[in-house]
N, C-alpha and C positions, 0 to 999 in steps of 0.2 A: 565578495568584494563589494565594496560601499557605492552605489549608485552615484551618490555626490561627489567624487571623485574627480577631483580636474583629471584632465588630461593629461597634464602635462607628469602626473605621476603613477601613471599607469604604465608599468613597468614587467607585467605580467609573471610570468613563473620561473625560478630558475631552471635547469638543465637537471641538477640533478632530482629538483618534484618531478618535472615530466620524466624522466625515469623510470622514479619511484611510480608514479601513478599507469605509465606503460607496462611495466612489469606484474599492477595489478589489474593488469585486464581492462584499463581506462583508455586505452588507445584508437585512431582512426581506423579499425585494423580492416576496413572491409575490404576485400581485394574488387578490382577495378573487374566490374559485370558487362564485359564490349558487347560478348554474345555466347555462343554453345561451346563447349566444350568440343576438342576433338576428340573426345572417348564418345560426347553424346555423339556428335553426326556418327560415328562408327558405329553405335551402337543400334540408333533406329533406322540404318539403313542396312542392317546385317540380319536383322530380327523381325523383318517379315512376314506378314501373314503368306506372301505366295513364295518366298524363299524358306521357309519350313516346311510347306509343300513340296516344294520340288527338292527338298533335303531327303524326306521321308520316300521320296519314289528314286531317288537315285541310291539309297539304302535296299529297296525291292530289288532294282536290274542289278546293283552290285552281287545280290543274292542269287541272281540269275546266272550271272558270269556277265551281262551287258558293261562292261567294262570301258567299251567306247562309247556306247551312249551316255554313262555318265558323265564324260567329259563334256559331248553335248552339251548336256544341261548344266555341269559347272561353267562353261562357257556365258552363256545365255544370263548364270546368275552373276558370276564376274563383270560380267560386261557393265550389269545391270545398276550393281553394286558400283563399281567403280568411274563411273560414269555421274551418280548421283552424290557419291562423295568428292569428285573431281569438285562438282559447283556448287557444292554447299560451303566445302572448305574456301574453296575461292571467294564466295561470300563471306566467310567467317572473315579473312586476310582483309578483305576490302574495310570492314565495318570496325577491322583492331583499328585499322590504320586511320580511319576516320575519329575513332575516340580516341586514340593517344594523342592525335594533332590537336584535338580540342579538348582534353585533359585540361584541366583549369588547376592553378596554383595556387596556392595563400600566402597572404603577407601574415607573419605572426610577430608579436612582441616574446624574445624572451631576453630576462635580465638587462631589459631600459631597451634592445634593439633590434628594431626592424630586421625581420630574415624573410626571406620570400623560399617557401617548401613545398615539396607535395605532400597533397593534404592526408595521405597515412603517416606524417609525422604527427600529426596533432593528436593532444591529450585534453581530457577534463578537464577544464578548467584554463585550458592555453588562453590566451589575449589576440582576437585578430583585430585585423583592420579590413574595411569593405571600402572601398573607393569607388568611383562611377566605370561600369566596365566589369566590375567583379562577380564572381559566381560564387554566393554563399554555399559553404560545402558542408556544413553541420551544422547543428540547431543552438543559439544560444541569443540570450540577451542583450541588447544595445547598452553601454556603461560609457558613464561621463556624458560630457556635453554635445556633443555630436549629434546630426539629423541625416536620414537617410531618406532617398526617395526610392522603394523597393519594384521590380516588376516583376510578381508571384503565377504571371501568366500562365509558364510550366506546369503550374501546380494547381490553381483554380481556375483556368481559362478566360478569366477577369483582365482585359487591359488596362482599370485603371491603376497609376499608380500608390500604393499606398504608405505614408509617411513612417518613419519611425524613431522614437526617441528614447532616452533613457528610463531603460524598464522593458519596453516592448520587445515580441521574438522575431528573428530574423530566422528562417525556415528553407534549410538544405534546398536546391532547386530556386532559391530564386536570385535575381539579378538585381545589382545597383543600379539605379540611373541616374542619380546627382546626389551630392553630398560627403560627407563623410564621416567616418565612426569605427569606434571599436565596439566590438561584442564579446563576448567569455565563451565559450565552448561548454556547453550544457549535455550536448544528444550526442552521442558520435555512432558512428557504425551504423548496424544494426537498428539502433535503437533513435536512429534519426527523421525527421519527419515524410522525407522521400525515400528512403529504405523503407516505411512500414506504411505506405501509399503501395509500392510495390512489391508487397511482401508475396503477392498470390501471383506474381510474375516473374519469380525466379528462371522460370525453365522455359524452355523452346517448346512450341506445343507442334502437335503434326496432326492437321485436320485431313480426311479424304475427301475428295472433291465428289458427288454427286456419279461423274463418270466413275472413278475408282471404287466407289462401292460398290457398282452393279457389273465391274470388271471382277469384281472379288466376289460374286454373288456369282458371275459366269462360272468363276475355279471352280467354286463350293459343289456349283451340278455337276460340272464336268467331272470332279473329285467322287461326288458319290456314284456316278454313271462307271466310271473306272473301278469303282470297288465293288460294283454289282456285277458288271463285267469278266474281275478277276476271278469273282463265285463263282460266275458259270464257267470259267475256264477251268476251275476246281472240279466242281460237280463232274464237268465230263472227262478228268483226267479219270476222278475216278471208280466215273461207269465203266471206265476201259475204252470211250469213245475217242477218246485223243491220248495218241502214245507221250511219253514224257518229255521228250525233246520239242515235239510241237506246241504243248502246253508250255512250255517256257518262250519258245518263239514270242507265242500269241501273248503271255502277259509282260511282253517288252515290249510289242505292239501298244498295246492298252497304254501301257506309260505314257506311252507319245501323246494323251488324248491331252495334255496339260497344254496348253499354246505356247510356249515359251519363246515361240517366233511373233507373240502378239505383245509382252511385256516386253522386248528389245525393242520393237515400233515405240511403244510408249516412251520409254525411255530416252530414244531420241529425239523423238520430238517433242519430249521437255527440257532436253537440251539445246536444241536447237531454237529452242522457243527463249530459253535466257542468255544465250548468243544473241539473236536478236534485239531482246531489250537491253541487254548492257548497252549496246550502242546508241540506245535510245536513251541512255541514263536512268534507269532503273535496274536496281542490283536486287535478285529472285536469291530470296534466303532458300525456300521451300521450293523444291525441283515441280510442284502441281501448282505453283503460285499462281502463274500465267493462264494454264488451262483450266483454273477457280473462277476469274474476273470473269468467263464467257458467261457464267452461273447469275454473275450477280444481277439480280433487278431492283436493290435498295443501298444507294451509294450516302453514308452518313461523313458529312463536314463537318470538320472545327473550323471556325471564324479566321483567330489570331493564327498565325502563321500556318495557315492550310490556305484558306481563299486570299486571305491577305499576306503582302510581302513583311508582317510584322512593322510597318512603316506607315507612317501617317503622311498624308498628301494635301500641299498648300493648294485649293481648287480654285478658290475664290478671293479678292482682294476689293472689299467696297470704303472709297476714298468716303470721308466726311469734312468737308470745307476745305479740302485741301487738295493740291494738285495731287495725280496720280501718280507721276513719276517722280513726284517730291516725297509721298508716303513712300513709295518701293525702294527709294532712296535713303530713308532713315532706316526705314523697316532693315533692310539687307545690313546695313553700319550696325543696329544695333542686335543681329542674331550674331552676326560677324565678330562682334567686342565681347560677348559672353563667358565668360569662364569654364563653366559648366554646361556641357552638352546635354541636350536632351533631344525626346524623339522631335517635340516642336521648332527648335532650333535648326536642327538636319534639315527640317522639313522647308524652313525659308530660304537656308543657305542656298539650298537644292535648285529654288522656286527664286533666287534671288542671290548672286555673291555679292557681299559688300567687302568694305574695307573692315580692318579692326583698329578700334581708336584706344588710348589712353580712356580708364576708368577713374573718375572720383570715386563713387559709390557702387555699391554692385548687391542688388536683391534677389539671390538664385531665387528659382519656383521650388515652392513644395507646396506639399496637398493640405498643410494644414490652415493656409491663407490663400491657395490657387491666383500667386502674380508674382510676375516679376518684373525690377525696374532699374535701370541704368543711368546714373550721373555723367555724362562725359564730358573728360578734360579739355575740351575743344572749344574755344567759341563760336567757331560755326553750329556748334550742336549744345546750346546754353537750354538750361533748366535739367529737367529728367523726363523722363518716358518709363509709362509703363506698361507691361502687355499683359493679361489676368481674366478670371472668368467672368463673362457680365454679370453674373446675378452676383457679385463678389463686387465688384467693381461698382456697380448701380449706384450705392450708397453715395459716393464720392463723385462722378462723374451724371452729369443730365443728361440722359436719352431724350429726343424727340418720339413719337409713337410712331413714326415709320423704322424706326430704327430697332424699337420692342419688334415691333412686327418682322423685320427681316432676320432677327435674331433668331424669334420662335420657331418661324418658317426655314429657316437651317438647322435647328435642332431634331422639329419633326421630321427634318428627310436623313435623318442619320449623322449629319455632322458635326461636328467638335469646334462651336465658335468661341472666337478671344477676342476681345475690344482691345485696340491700342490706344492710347491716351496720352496726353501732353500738358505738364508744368512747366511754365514758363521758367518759373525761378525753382531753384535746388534748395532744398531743408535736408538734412539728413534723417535719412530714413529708420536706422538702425537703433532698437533701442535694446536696452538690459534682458529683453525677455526674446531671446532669437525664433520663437515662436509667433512673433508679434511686433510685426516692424507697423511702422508709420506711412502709410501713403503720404503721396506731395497733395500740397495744398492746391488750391487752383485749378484740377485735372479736367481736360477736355477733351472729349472723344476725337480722334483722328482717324481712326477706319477700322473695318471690320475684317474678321480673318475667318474666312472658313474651311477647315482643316477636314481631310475625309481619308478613312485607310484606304493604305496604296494596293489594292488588287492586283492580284500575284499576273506575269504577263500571257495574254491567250487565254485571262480564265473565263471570260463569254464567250470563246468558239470552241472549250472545255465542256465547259458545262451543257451547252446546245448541243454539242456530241452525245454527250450521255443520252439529251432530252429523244434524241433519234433512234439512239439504242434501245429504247423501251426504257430505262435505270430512272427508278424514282431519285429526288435528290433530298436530302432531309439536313440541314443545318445548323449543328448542334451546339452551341456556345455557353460561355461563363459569361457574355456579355449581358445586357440588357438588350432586350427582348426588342426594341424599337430600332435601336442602334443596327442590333443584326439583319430586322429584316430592311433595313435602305438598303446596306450592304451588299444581301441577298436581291434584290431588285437590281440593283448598280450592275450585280452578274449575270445578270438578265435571268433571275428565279422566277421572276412575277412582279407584279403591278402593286396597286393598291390592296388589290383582295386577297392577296398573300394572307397567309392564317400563320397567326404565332400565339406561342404561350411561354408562361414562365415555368419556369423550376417549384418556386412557390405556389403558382396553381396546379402545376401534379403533384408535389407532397399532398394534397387536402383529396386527391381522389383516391377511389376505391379501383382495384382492380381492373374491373371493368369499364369505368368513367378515365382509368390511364389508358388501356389498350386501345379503346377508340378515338382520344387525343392525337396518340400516338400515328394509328393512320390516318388521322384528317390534317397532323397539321404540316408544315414546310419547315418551321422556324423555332428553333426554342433555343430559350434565352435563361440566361442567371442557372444554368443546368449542374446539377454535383460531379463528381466522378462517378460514383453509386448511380447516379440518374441515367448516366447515360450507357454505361452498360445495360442498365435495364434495358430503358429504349429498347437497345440492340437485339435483349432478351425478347423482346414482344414484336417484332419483327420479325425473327424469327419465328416465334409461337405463331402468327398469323403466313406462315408458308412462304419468308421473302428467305432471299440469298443474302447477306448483309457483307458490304465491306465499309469498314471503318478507318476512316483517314485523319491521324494526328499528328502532332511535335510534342506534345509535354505529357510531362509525367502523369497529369489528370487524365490523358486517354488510355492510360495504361491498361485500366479494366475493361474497356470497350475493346479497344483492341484484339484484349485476350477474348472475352464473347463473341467477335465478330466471326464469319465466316473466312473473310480475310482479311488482314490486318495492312496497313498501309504507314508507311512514318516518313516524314522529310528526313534528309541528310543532317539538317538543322535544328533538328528533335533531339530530346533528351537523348540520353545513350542509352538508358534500360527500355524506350520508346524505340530504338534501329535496333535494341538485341531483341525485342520478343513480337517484331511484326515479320511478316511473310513476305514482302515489300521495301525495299528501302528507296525513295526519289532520290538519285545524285541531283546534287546542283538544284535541290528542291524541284527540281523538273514536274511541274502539277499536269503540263499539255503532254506528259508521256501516256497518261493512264486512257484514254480512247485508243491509243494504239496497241496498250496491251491487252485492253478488249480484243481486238480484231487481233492480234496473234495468239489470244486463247482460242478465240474461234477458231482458228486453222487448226492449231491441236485437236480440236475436239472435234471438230469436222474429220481430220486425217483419223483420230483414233476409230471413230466410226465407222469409216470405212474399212480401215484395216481389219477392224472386228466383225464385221461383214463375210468378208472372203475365210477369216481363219474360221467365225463356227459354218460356214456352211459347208468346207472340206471335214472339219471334228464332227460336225451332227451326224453326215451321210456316213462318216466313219463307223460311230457309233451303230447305224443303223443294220450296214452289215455285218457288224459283228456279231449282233444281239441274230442277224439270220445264220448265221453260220457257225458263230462257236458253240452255240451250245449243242448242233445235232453233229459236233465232232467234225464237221468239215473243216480241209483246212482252211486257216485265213490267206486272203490270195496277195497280202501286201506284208513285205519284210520290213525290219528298222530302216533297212538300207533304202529300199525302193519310196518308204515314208519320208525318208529324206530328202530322195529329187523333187518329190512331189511339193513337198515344203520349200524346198529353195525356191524352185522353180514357178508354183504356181502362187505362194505368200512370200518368202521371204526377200527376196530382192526386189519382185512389185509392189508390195507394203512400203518398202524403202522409196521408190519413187510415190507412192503414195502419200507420205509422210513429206518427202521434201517439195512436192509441186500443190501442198493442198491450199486450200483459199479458203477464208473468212465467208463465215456466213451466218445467220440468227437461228437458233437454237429453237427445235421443236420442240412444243409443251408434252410433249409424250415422255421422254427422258431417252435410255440406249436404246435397252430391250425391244422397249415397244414401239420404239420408229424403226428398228435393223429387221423385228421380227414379219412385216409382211415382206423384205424382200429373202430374207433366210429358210425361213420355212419352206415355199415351194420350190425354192432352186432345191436345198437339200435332200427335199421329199425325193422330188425326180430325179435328182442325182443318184442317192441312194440304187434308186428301181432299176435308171439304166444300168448302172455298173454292174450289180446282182445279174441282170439278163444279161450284160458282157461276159463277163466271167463264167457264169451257168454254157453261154453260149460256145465258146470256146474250148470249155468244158468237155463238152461235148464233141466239140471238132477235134480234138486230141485225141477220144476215146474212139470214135468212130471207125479210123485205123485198123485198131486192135478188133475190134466188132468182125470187122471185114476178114478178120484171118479163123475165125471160126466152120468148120466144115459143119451144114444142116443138119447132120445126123451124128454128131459131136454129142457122146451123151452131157449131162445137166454137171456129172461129178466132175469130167474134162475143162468143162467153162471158165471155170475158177482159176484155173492153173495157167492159164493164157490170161485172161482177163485179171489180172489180179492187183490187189489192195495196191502195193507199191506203185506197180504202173496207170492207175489212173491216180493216185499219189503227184507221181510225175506229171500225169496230164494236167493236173489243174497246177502243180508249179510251172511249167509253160504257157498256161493261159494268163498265168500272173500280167505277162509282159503285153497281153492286148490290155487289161485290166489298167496298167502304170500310163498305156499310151493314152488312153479312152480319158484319163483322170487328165492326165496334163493337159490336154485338147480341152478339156471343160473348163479345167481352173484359168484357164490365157481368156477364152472367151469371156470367162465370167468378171475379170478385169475389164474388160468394155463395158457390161451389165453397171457395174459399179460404178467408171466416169464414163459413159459415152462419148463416142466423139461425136456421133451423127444420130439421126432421131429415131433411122431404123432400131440404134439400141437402145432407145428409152421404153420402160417400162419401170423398172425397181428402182430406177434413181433419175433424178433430173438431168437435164441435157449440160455435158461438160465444154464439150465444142475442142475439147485438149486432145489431139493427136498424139500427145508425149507416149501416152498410156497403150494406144494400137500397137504404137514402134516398139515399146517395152515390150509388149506381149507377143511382138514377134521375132526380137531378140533374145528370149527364153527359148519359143519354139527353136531357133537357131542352135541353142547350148542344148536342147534336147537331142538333133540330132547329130552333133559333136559329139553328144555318149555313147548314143547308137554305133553309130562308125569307127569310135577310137577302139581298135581290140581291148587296148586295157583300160580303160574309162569303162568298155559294154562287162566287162567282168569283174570290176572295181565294185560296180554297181547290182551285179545279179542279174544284169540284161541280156536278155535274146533275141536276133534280129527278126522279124516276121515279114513275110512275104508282101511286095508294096502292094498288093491289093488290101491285104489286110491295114492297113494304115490307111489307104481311099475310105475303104469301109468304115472303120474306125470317124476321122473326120468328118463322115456324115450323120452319122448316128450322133456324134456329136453337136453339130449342129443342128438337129432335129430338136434333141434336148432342149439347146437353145430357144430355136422357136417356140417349143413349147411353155418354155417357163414363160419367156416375154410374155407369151397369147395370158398365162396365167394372172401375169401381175395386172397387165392390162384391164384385163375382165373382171383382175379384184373379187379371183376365185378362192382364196384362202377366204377375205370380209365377207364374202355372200355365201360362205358354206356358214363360219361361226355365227351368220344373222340367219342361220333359218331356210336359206335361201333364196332372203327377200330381194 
């Protein structure tokens, strides 16, 4: 189509080209990308690292005949499963329904007439129209006469605006702001300039949080500790040391060593953790979203619509020989009489209503002369006015050198000044070349305008959150470099000695002249898309946690590199489908709160992880004493069962729901849970072994006793025999069940104390919630005891109430000893040597 083309005969294509060229594959055909598929949430939350685990051990006990324990565990994975696709699809629903509202339409020309469509009706070559307000939605050319003034911010993180006329491309992803034009359709789909910007962000990604990997690291031991375990269960079936029925017992036992009562805790309380922020207006795509931010300590900002409400702000108003409320007076009539909105215009109306008058003349702004100027039909309001950028203006208008000077000194702090100015008498301004109008003759300054972006609301008692948290801030923009860092001061970043650099001085470094820009500076400006994933890249390579927080489609790479991803509601749509994060309502002063409800998760998951390996470790321990010399194991699935309800699964539950925020040890899980796991388990391990042994032996003792002294040695056996101390140690099971659940209640105080007697392995809770819990277990303990069919439900045997006094003490002996343990920091002064 011919460039020179009036307008007025641009008539675009008929019906039956766009057909023709539809049917050849020339169509808008890309289907709308909101967010994941529900086959994908289905799919990475079915598929598992520890749900093919626990697939492959519920394949074992099916082998075994455990046929109720596998429901167990299908339990445990249902839950787990269904629970995480419950809130990601609810996520999904939230995030259609935000892009279909904001779905943007096109006006197109076909055969001489305007139709306004969605834009996968458009073809090659179709004819749009872009008006002020409009979202160009494919790549093509400006034709005919027509000026636009574009704002690519989405896409280069650049606020100014940039002009365009016939010949130049208008580029999917960005917005009108004054003017108007047709453009041809060049790029459609696929092959359009924000399609192939986010070409490497098709898909939902699923990062593990720091915690999750050394939860997955715990399976992995426990996983080979059960398989080493199973050997020996092997070996001794068949030395002939363990008959076959016991041997299947014991390797359904073993199964149990998977925690499956410790990924249900997690699972709630990532649940309950994006319950929480919904209401805070933040929508958790990623059920670990919340429990990631505890991680992070390098929080990366976009400028335009991250820190700022994408809104520019009237700050400053300096009269020049003229009264004050006489300029605020014109100023407001002539934003007010404008035709064409812009963000400066908003910004006086906002800062100033005026009337709107009858226009003679009318000079919208664009960028390729920076002013604009108003004839009004009024004779109260004779001559013309115009509003435009000083060094633009200079020419035509006298500055005094106070006037340079207040100018410069609003530029250096970030701001955006316009000189208003006054003709007395009206010339017309407009000539043949719409590129190139005429200032008024005469022009003299009338005041100065200092215009500053509007920071989004709460974001200095945001940002100083963070600065408490530990969380570096880093401020990533397409702006210029000076611009951003006022900005970043204004947020209260820093002062004068804020360090910034450009875009252009990190293309010219090396490697290693980027990485340590990178950590020295605060502020980088004129930054690419490419740039700043990097960044992101070398932030992490120097051991930071990174979340990345954007709106446009230029953060799209970063996002994807960050650790966790962050996007306003107001963000692109392929920006809310591929972050972990979405702010409703741009909500910026949510994200210090979601800090502090990661930390509860990560806090709750820690302790949960706590109580569950130090019951698996001590497990572990006597198995490794007893199954391989063929003795049998003194605990059933069933009896494993109370013990898990009773002593993790319901108290993990109040564990998870009363936990509390708090800052995150440089150790990581392992190594902060490991001094208090280890010696609780040790000693647990030992007493239980001496219970049980002990017991043992008070069963067999009986039998002892019915021997006659002079009973030869071949008689012994025949009284004494394999079955019935068999028997005796399945009876001693039941001091064995009691001795565990009395450790595992206490060892809930161990974990939150209420009072300082029980500090040692963990800091003082002062929460009585957790005593009362552990003594409402004790309560359902002896509910099973007492109920005839609850005590046989369970494989339970009543024992004599001394034996239970006895029990209780030894129990808390235990106790004290661990405490003395942790105190004394006898696990650290054995591993040092015993210095």
């Amino acid at each position: 189509m011919n460039l020179a083309t009036t307008t007025a005969s641009l008539s675009g294509l008929t019906e039956q080209e766009a057909a023709a060229r539809r049917a050849a594959g020339q169509g808008n055909n890309l289907p709308l990308q909101t967010s994941r598929t529900y086959g994908a949430i289905f799919r990475e939350n079915l598929f598992t690292f520890i749900n093919i685990v626990l697939f492959f051990i519920s394949l074992v006990l099916i082998a075994l005949g455990r046929i109720d324990d596998v429901g167990v565990i299908a339990f445990v994975i249902g839950t787990n499963v269904i629970v995480n696709i419950y809130q990601e699809i609810r996520a999904k629903k939230k995030l259609d329904k935000i892009a279909l509202v904001s779905r943007p339409t096109v006006t197109i020309v076909r055969e001489g007439k305007e139709r306004v469509v969605d834009p996968n009706e458009i073809v090659v070559g179709d004819l749009l129209i872009v008006r002020p307000g409009d979202q160009v939605v494919v790549d093509g050319s400006v034709v005919g006469n027509g000026e636009v003034n574009m704002d690519e911010s989405l896409l280069t993180g650049e606020s100014d605006l940039i002009p365009k006329q016939a010949g130049k491309l208008l580029y999917s992803g960005s917005f009108c702001v004054s003017g108007k034009a047709y453009y041809e359709a060049e790029k459609v789909g696929k092959d359009s300039y924000a399609n192939q910007l986010t070409a490497g962000a098709k898909s939902f990604r699923r990062v593990l949080t720091p915690l999750q990997q050394e939860i997955n690291l715990i399976v992995r031991m426990l996983l080979v500790a059960a398989i080493f375990l199973w050997l020996l269960a092997g070996i001794s079936l068949l030395m002939g040391l363990t008959p076959f029925p016991r041997s299947v017992e014991n390797a359904a036992v073993i199964a149990g060593l998977v925690p499956s009562g410790l990924f249900l805790m997690i699972t709630l309380a990532y649940a309950m953790g994006s319950v929480r922020m919904a209401d805070r207006n933040a929508l958790i795509q990623q059920s670990n979203a919340v429990e990631s931010l505890s991680h992070i300590n390098v929080m990366c900002l976009d400028k335009t619509g991250t820190l700022t409400a994408n809104r520019i702000q009237l700050q400053t108003l300096l009269p020049i020989e003229i009264d004050e409320n006489k300029l605020r007076s014109i100023l407001s009539d002539y934003a007010a009489s404008a035709s064409f909105s812009n963000k400066t215009n908003d910004a006086i109306v906002q800062a100033y209503p005026g009337q709107k008058y009858p226009l003679k003349e009318e000079i919208p702004f664009a960028s390729a002369y920076k002013w604009s100027a108003e004839a009004f039909d009024d004779p109260a309001l004779p001559g013309a006015y115009v509003l435009g950028a000083p060094d633009v203006l200079i020419s035509a208008v006298p500055l005094t050198e106070d006037l340079r000077q207040a100018i410069q000194s609003g530029t250096d702090q970030g701001l955006r000044v316009l000189l208003f100015a006054h003709a007395p008498t009206w010339t017309p301004m407009r000539t043949e070349d719409a590129n190139n109008p005429n200032l008024p003759n005469g022009l003299k300054a009338i005041g100065l305008l200092f215009f500053g972006d509007e920071l989004r609301p709460r974001v200095q008692e945001t940002l100083s959150r963070f600065r408490d948290g530990g969380i570096e801030v880093k401020v990533i923009s397409g702006d210029n470099p000076n611009t951003v860092a006022a900005l970043a001061a204004q947020a209260g970043l820093g002062g004068a000695d804020i360090r910034l650099i450009s875009g252009q001085d990190l293309a010219e470094m090396d490697d290693l002249e980027f990485a340590q820009a990178a950590a020295e500076t605060t502020v980088f400006g004129r930054i690419t898309p490419d740039q700043k994933a990097r960044l992101v890249q070398v932030f992490q390579s120097q051991g930071k946690y990174v979340a990345m927080m954007g709106d446009g489609v230029n953060d799209v790479p970063s996002l994807k590199q960050a650790n966790v991803g962050i996007a306003m509601e107001s963000g692109s749509q392929i920006t809310r489908g591929v972050a972990d994060m979405v702010l409703l309502k741009d909500s910026f002063e949510a994200l210090p709160d979601a800090f502090l409800e990661g930390q509860r998760i990560r806090n709750s998951i820690r302790d949960v992880t706590k109580i569950s390996l130090v019951r698996i470790f001590s497990f572990v321990i006597l198995m490794l004493a007893l199954v391989m010399p063929g003795i049998i194991f003194p605990l059933t699935i069933k009896h494993n069962a109370i013990l898990t309800l009773l002593t993790e699964g319901i108290p993990t539950l109040g564990v998870t729901l009363w936990a509390k925020p708090g800052r995150e040890t440089e150790k990581g899980l392992l190594r902060s849970i490991l001094p208090f796991v280890l010696p609780a388990m040790a000693f647990l391990a030992l007493f239980s072994l001496l219970v049980y042994m002990a017991y043992t032996v008070k069963q067999i003792t009986p039998l002892l006793g019915l021997l006659d002294g002079n009973m030869p040695l071949r008689d012994i056996g025949q009284v004494v025999t394999r079955e019935k101390v068999v028997e005796a140690m399945f009876l001693a099971r039941n001091a064995l069940v009691a001795f565990l659940v009395f450790c595992g209640l206490l060892l809930i105080l161990f974990v939150k104390p209420p009072t300082r007697f029980w500090t040692g392995g963990s800091l003082l809770s002062g929460d009585w919630r957790y005593a009362l819990m552990a003594l409402a277990m004790l309560g359902v303990y002896i509910v099973l005891l007492v109920v005839p069919g609850l005590r046989s439900l369970f494989d339970l045997n009543l024992l004599e109430p001394i034996d239970y006094l006895i029990l209780a003490l030894v129990a808390f002996f235990w106790a004290l000893l661990v405490r003395t343990s942790w105190r004394n920091r006898w696990l650290e002064r054995f591993l040092q040597g015993g210095s």
